[in-house]
C-alpha positions as CSV (number, residue, x, y, z in Angstrom):
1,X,0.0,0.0,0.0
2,X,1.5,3.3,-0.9
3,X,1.1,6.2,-3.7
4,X,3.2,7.2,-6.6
5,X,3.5,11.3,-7.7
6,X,4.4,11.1,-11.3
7,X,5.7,14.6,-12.5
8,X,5.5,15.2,-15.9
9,X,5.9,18.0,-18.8
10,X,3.7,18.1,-21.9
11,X,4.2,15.4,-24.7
12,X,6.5,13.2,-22.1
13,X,3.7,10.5,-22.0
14,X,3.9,10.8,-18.1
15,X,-0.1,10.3,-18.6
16,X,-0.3,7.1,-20.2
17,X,2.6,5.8,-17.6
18,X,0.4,6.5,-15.2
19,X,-2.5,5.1,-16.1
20,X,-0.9,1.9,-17.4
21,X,0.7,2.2,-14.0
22,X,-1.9,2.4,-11.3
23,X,-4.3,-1.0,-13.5
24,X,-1.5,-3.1,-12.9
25,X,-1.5,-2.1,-9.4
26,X,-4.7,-1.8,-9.1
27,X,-4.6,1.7,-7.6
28,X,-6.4,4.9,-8.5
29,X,-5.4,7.1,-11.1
30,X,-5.8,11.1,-10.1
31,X,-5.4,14.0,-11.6
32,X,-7.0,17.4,-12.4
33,X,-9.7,15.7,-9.8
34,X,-8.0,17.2,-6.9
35,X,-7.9,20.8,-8.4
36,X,-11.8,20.6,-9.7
37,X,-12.8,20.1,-5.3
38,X,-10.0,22.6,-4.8
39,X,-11.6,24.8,-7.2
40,X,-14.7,24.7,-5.5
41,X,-13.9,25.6,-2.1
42,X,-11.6,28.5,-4.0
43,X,-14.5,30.1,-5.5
44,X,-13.0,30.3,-8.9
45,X,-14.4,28.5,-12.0
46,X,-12.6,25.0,-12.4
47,X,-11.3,26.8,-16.1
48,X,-9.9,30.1,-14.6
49,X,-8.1,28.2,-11.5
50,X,-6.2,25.4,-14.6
51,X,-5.2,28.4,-16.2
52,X,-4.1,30.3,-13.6
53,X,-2.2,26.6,-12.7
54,X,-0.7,26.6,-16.3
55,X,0.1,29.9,-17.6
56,X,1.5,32.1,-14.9
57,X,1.0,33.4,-11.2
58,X,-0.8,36.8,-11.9
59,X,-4.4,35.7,-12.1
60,X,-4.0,34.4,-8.1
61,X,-1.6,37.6,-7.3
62,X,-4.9,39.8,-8.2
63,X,-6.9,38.2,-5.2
64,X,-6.0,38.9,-1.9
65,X,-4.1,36.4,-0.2
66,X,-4.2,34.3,-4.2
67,X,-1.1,32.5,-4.0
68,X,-1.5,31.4,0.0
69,X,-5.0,30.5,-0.7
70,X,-4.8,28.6,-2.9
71,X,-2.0,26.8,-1.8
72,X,-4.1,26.2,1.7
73,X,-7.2,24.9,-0.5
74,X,-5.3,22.8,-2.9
75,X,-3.1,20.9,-0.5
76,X,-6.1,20.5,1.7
77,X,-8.3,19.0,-1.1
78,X,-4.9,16.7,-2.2
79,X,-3.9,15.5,1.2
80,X,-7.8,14.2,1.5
81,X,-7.7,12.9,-1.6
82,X,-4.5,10.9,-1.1
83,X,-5.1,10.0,2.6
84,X,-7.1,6.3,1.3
85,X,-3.8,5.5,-0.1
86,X,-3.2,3.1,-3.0
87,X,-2.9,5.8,-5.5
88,X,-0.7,7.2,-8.4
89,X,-1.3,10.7,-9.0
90,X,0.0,13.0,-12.0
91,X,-0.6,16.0,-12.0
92,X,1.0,19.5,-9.7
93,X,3.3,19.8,-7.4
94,X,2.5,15.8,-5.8
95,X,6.0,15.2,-5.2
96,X,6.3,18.5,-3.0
97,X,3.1,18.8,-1.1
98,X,4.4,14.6,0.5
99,X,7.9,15.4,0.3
100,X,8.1,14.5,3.8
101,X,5.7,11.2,3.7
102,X,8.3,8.1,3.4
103,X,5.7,5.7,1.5
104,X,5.6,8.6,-1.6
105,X,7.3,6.9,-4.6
106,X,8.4,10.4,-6.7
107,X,8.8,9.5,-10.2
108,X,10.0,12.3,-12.8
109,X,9.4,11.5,-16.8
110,X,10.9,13.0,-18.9
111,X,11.4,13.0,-23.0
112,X,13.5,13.8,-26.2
113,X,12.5,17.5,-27.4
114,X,12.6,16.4,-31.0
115,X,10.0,13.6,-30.4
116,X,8.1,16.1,-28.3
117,X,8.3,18.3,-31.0
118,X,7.0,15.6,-33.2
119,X,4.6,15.0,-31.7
120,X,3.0,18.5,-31.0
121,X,3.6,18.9,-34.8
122,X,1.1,15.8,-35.4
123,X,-1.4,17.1,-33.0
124,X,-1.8,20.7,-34.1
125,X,-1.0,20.1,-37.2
126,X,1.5,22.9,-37.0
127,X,5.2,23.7,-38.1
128,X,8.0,22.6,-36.5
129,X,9.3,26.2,-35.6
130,X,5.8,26.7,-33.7
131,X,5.7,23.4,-31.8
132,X,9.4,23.9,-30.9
133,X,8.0,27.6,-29.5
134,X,5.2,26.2,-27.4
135,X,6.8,23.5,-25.4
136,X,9.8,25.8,-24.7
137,X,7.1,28.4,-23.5
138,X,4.9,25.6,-21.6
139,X,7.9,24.1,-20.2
140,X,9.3,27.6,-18.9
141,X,5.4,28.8,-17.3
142,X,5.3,25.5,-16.0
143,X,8.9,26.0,-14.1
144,X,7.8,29.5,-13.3
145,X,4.8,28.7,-11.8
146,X,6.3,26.0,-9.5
147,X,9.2,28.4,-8.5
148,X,6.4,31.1,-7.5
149,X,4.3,29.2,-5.8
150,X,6.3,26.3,-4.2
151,X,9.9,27.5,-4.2
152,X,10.8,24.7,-6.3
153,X,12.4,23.5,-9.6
154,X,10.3,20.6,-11.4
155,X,13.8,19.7,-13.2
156,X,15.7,19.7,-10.0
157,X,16.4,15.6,-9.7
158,X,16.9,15.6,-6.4
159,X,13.4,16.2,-5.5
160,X,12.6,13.1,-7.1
161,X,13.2,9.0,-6.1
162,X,13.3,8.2,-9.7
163,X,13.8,9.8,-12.9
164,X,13.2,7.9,-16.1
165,X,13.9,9.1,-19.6
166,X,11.7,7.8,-22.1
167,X,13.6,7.0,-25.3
168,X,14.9,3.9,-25.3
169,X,13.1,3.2,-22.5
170,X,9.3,2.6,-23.8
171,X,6.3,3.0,-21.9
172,X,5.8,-0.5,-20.9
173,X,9.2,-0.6,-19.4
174,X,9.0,2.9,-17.5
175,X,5.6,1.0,-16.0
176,X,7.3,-2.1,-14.9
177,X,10.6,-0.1,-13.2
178,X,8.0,1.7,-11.4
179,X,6.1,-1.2,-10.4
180,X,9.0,-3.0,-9.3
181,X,10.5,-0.4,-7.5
182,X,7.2,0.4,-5.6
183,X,6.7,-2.7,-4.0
184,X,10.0,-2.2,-1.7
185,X,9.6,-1.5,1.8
186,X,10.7,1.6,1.5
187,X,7.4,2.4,0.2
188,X,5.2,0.5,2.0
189,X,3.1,2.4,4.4
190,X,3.7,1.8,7.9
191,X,1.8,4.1,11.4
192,X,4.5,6.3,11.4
193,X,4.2,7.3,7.8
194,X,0.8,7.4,7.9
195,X,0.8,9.7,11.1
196,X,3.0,12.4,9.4
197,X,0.2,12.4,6.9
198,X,-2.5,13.3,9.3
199,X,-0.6,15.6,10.7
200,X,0.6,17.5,7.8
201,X,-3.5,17.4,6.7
202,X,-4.6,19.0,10.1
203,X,-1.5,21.3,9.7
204,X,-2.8,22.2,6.2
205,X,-6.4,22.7,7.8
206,X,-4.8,25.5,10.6
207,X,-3.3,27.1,8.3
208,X,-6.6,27.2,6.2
209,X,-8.1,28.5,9.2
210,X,-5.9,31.3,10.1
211,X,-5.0,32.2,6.8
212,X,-7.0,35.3,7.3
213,X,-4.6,36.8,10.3
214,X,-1.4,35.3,9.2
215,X,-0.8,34.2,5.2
216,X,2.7,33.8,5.0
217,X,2.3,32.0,8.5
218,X,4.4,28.6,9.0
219,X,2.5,26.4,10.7
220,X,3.4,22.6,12.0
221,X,1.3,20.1,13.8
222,X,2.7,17.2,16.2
223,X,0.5,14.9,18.6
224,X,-2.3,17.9,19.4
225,X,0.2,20.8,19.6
226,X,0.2,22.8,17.0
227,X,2.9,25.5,15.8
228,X,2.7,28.8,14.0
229,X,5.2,31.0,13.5
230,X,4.3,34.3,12.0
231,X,5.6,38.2,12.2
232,X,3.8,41.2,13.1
233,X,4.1,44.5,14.5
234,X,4.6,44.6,18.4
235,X,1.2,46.8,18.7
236,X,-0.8,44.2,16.9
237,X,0.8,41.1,18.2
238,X,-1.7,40.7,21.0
239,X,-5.0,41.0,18.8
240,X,-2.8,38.9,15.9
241,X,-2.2,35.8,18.6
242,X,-5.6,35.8,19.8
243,X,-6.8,35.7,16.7
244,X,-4.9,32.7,15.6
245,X,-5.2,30.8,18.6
246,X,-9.3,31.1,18.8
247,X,-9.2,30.5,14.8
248,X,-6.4,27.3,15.1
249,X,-8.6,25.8,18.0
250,X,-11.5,25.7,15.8
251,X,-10.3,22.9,13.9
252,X,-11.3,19.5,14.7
253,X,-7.7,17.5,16.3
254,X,-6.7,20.7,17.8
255,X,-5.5,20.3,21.8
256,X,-3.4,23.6,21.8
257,X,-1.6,26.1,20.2
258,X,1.5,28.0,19.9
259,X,2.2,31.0,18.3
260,X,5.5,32.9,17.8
261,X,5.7,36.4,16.8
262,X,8.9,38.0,15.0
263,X,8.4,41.3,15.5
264,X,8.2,43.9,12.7
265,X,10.1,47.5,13.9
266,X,9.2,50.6,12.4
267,X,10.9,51.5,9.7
268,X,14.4,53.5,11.3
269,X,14.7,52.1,14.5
């Protein structure tokens, strides 16, 4: 029992791996499904909330709080998702949001550019100049949206536990390397995995909660306690703790809270 992040780019067939992947497991296959509940609770059509996913950060700049909202209502929606285990999910960011779950399985595909030029060129029946444009453009709003929003490089291979080129590899194979390397016990889920997953999902619920007082708050959960460590300035650090404390103790799991305050001096002193 475990789950597999596949990230991909466009035209890899990181897709069809992991569908081919999770029926020989026998696992669930997820997606875009994540973002359509996340989109929901955002309040932003499912279309405007893949584009702003795709294209670039400014759509979620233009909303108050965009970027920490929705990171807060995606990774709630993905953590819930993902908690029933036995699942291989392609799509944003998986590998980041359970970087620190030990039964994740990270897989990075990647391909040629001249097949993936090829086959953009059969798809949009376009030249090869233009489809050579649009996967360098895709590939570079896809690397600057995860640097915006996550801090993170999608081509940086150390974020992954397996990186598989597909060339002479072929689909089939990339499938049966994955499903091989799966089953070790490395990535077999065990009650201490499975608790840093709850807590990580109630810590992603606080910070939901409180993302009203403190966005750019850091906030960790361990057995009942939870952490949040925040900045404010020292006249409104009273109201600001009180705030987060009654708003933090409002979620379900909850037993107490502590909040640390870096102050913020006036500008001179």
């Amino acid at each position: 029992m475990s789950i597999i992040t596949i990230s991909r780019g466009s035209y890899t067939k990181g897709k069809e791996i992991a569908e081919k992947l999770a029926g020989k497991l026998g696992y669930e296959c997820i997606a875009r499904e994540a973002i359509i509940e996340a989109s929901k609770e955002f309040n932003i059509p499912e279309a405007k909330l893949v584009r702003a996913l795709h294209d670039a950060p400014s759509i979620l700049d233009k909303i108050t709080y965009g970027k920490e909202k929705f990171i807060a209502y995606y990774q709630i929606a993905f953590l819930e998702h993902l908690q029933k285990d036995n699942i291989v999910y392609h799509g944003l960011a998986g590998h980041f949001l359970l970087k620190d779950v030990a039964h994740v399985l990270k897989v990075r595909i990647i391909a040629d550019m001249a097949e993936r030029i090829k086959l953009e060129m059969a798809r949009e029946k376009i030249s090869e100049r233009e489809a050579a444009r649009l996967l360098r453009n895709d590939d570079e709003e896809r690397r600057k949206w995860s640097q915006h929003v996550y801090g993170i490089d999608t081509s940086d291979s150390s974020l992954y536990d397996l990186v598989i080129h597909i060339n002479k590899i072929t689909v089939e194979e990339a499938v049966d390397i994955i499903f091989n390397t799966v089953r070790l016990d490395h990535f077999k889920t065990t009650p201490e995995s499975q608790r840093i997953f709850g807590e990580m999902l109630l810590g992603a619920r606080v910070k939901l909660a409180i993302i009203d007082y403190a966005p750019d708050a850091e906030v960790y959960y361990k057995k009942g306690v939870v952490f949040v460590k925040t900045s404010a300035s020292p006249y409104k650090e009273e109201i600001l703790v009180n705030n987060i404390r009654q708003a933090a103790q409002s979620v379900a799991g909850v037993e107490e809270v502590n909040v640390y305050v870096m102050p913020i001096l006036p500008f001179g002193d």
